[in-house]
Each structure stands twice: as structure tokens, then as C-alpha cells.
C-alpha positions as CSV (number, residue, x, y, z in Angstrom):
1,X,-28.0,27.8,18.9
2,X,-25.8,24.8,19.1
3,X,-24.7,24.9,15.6
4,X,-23.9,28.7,15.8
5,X,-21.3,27.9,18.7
6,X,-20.0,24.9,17.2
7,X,-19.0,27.3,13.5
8,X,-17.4,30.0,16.0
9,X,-15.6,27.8,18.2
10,X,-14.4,25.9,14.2
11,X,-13.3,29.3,12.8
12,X,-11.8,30.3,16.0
13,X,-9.5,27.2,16.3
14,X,-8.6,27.7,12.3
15,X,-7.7,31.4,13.2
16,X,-5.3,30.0,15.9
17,X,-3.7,27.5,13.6
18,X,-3.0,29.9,11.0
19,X,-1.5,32.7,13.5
20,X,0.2,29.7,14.7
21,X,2.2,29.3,11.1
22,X,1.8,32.8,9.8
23,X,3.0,34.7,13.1
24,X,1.6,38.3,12.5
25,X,5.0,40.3,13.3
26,X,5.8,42.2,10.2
27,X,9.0,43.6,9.0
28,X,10.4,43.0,12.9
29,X,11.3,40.2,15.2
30,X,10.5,42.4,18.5
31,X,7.0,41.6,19.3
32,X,6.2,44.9,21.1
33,X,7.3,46.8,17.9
34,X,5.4,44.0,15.6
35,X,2.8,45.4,12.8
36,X,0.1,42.8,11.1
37,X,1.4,41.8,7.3
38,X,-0.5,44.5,5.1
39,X,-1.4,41.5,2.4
40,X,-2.8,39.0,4.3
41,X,-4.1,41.2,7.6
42,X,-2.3,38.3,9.9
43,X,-4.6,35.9,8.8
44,X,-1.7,34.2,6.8
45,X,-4.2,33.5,3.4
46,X,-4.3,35.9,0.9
47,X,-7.7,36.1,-1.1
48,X,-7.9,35.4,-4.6
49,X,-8.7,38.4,-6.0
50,X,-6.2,40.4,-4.6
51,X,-3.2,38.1,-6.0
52,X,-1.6,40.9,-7.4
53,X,-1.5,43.1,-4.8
54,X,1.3,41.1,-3.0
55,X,3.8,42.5,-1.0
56,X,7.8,40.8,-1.2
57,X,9.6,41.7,1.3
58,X,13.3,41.0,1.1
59,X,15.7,40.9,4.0
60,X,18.6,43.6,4.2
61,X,21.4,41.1,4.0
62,X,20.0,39.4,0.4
63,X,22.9,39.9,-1.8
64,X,20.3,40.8,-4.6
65,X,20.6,44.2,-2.9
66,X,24.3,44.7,-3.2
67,X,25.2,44.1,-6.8
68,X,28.9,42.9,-7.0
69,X,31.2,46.0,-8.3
70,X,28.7,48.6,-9.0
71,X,31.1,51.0,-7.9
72,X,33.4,50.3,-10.5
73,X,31.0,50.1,-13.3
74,X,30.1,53.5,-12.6
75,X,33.5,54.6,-12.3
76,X,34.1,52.7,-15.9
77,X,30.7,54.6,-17.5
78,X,31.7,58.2,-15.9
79,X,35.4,57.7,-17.7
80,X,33.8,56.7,-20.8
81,X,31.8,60.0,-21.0
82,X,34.2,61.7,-20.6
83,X,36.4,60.4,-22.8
84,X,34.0,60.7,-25.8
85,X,33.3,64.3,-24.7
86,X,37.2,64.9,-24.6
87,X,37.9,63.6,-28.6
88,X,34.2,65.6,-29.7
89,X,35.6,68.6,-28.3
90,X,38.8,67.9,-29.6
91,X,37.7,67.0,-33.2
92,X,34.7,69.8,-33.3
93,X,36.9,72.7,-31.5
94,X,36.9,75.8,-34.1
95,X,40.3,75.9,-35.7
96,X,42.0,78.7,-37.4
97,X,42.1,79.2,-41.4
98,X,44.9,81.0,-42.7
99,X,45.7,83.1,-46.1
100,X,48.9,83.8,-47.2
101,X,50.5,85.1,-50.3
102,X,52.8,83.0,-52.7
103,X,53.9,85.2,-55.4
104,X,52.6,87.5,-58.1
105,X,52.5,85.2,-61.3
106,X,52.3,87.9,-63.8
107,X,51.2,91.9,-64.6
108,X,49.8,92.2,-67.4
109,X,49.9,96.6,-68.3
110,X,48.0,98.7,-70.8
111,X,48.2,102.2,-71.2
112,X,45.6,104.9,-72.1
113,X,45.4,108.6,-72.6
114,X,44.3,109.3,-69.1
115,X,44.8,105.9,-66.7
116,X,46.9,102.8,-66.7
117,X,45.2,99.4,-66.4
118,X,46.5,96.0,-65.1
119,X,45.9,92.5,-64.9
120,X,47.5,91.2,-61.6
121,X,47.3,87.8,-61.2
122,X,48.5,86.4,-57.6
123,X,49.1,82.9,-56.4
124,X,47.7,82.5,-52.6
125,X,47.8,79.3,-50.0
126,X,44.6,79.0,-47.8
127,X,45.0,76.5,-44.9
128,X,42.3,74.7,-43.4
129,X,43.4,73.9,-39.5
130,X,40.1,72.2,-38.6
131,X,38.8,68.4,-38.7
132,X,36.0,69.1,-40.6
133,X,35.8,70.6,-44.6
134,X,35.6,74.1,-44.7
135,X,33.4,75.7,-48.0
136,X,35.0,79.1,-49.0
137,X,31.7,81.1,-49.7
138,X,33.3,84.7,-51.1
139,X,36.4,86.0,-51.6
140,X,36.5,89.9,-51.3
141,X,39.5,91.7,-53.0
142,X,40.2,95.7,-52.8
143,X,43.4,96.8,-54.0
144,X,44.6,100.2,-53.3
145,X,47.7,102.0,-54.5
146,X,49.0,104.8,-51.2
147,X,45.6,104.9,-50.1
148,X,44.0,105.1,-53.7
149,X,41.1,102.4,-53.9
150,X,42.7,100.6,-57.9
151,X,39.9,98.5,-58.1
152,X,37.4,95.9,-56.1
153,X,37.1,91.9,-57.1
154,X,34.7,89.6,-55.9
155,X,35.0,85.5,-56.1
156,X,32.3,82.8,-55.2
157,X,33.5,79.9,-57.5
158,X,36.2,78.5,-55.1
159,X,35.8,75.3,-53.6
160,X,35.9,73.9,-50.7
161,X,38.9,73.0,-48.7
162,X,39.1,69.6,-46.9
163,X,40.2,69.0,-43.4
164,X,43.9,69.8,-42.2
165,X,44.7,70.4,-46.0
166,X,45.9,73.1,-47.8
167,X,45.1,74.4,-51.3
168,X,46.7,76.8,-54.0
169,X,44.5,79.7,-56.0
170,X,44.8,81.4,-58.8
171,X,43.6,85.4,-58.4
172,X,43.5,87.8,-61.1
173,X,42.7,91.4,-59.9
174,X,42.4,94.2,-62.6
175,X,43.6,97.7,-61.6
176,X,42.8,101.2,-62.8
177,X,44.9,104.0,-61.9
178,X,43.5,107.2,-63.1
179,X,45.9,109.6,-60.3
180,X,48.6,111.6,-62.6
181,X,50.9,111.3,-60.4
182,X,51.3,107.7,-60.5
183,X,50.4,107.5,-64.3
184,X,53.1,109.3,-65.2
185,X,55.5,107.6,-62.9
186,X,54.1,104.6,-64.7
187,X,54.7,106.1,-67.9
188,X,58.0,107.7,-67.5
189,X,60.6,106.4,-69.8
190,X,63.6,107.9,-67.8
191,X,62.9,105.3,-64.8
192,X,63.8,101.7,-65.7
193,X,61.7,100.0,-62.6
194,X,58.1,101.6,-61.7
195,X,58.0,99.8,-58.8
196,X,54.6,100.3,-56.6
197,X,52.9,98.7,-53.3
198,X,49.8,97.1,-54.0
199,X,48.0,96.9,-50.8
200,X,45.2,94.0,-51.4
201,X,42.6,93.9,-48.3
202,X,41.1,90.6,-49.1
203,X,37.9,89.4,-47.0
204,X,36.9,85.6,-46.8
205,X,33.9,84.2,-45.9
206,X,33.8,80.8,-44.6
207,X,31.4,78.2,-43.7
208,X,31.8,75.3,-41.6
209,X,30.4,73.4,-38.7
210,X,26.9,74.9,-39.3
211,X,28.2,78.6,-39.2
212,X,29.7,81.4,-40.8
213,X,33.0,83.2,-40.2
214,X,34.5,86.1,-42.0
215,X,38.4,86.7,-42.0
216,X,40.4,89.7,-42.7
217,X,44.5,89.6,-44.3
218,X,45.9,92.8,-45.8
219,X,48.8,91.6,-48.0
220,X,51.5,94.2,-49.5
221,X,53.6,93.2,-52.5
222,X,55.9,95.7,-55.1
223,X,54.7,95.4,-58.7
224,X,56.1,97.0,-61.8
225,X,53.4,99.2,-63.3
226,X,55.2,100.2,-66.2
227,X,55.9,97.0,-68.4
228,X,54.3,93.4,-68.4
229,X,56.1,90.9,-66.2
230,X,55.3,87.6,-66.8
231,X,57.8,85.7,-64.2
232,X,56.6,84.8,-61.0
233,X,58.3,86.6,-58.2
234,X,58.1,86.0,-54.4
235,X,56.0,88.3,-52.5
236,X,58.0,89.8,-49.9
């Protein structure tokens, strides 16, 4: 009985020296408002197998909390963003391709019985407005003489226009005009121009940026359908 009063009156004085350096107020210095330390259960001494189940508690005022200039790194990081998204937008932004006539290089006639046929060849500029290559995938021609479809052409062997670049093709249509009106207008050896308006509704389809765009132009020149030309004249 002796011994089992001296061990409680031993561990009761070690509890009292280790409350004594390891107060148990926790996260407060107002005593009434004081909670025990959830590591070491105010006993100050933390067993060894639950070492890594500490608990660090840092004071408010530790400048660890308050990184210097965090405001303006964010600032700097937000204004980057949107810089970059500014020049991909910018670069990436749909631009517009353009096709316009140069002049009709030559017109090449033939006669027959019952039609007249021609070989028109035309000179036209497409212009690539974007920041990215553009591949020309078909070129649609249908020419038509007062209303009267002359003949259709289709070309896929054009290449590919690079960015904010222009480039120069050669396009031969042939025509057939079998109305006998215009035939022998085109014929008639009392008129020294047989002048005519070709209407060509050309269609191109374009590729670029992962997608496909189809353009319309409808271009009117004046060709002489009764005798070859082979000097290039402006179209007007």
C-alpha cells in the first residue's frame, strides 16, 4: 500500500512539472477561453508513435503568412494572360481572302456549222489577308453569256497561298455558244468588234485554320468573240 502511494504522489508531482513548462492554453492567452493542445493532451510530451501527427501552429503576425508583393505578382501574371490571349487572337482571328481579275490574256475562237467555241484564258490575283497559309482546295468557274450558261470549269491543282501574300493564276475557260443569235453576231462580217460580256461566277473553296470556307466573286469583262486576240487587255 505504501508503494502504491508513493508511484501516485511521483507521477502526480511529474504531471505538475510538466503543466508547469507546457501550460495547457492552446491557441489563446485568456485562460477562461484556454483549450488543452490536441497533440500532446496538455501533458506537454508527445508519444512516439504519433510523431507524425504533430500539429504547428504559427502565430498570425509570422511574416511567412504575408508573402512580400503577392499582389503585384498577381497583377504581373493576370497582364501576361492577357497579353498572350490578345496577339493569339490577333494572329488566329479569321481574315478575309480576296479574288480579283487582272486581265484576259488571250481568246482563242473557232467556228463551226452550228456553235462558236473559245479558249478564254484570264489572269486573276487571290490575296491571302490572314497569318496563317491558306490551301485553295477547288476553284469553280461558270461562264454565262446574257444569262446563257457557255460552259462550267473546275480546278484543284492550285496551290497554296502563304500568309499576308498574294499570288497570280493562270485560267483557261473554254466556251460554247450554240444560241443563233449570238453566233451570228459572232460571225457577222459587217461588224468589225463582236464585243460580248462574259459573266464568270467563280466559287473558291478554302481551307485554313482547321476549316473550310467557300467564297463567291462574279467578275464581268467584254471579249471579242469573233477573231482571236492574243494581247492582254485590262478587265474593266
Amino acid at each position: 500500500m505504501v508503494l502504491q502511494g508513493n508511484s501516485g504522489l511521483t507521477k502526480a508531482v511529474e504531471k505538475v512539472r510538466t503543466l508547469t513548462q507546457f501550460p495547457p492554453l492552446y491557441g489563446t492567452m485568456n485562460e477562461s477561453a484556454a483549450d488543452t493542445c490536441p497533440t500532446c493532451r496538455g501533458t506537454g510530451r508527445i508519444p512516439r508513435d504519433h510523431e507524425d501527427q504533430l500539429v504547428a501552429v504559427i502565430p498570425c503576425n509570422d511574416k511567412r503568412l504575408k508573402p512580400n508583393r503577392t499582389k503585384l505578382y498577381v497583377c504581373i501574371s493576370i497582364a501576361v494572360c492577357l497579353l498572350l490571349c490578345c496577339l493569339i487572337l490577333f494572329f488566329l482571328f479569321p481574315r478575309s481572302v480576296t479574288l480579283t481579275p487582272v486581265s484576259v490574256l488571250s481568246v482563242m475562237v473557232h467556228f463551226t456549222d452550228d456553235s462558236v467555241d473559245m479558249e478564254v484564258t484570264n489572269l486573276i490575283n487571290i490575296t491571302n489577308e490572314n497569318y496563317v497559309p491558306v490551301q485553295i482546295v477547288e476553284l469553280d468557274i461558270q461562264s454565262l453569256f446574257t444569262n446563257l450558261v457557255a460552259g462550267n470549269t473546275k480546278i484543284t491543282n492550285m496551290s497554296s497561298i502563304q500568309s499576308r501574300s498574294q499570288r497570280l493564276y493562270k485560267v483557261q475557260t473554254d466556251l460554247t455558244i450554240v444560241d443563233k443569235g449570238l453566233n451570228a453576231h459572232c460571225k457577222a462580217s459587217s461588224v468589225q468588234v463582236h464585243n460580248l460580256l462574259l459573266v464568270l461566277q467563280m466559287t473558291l473553296n478554302l481551307s485554313y485554320l482547321s476549316h473550310t470556307e467557300r467564297l463567291s466573286f462574279d467578275i464581268y469583262e467584254y471579249i471579242d468573240c469573233g477573231t482571236n486576240t492574243t494581247v492582254p487587255h485590262p478587265v474593266t
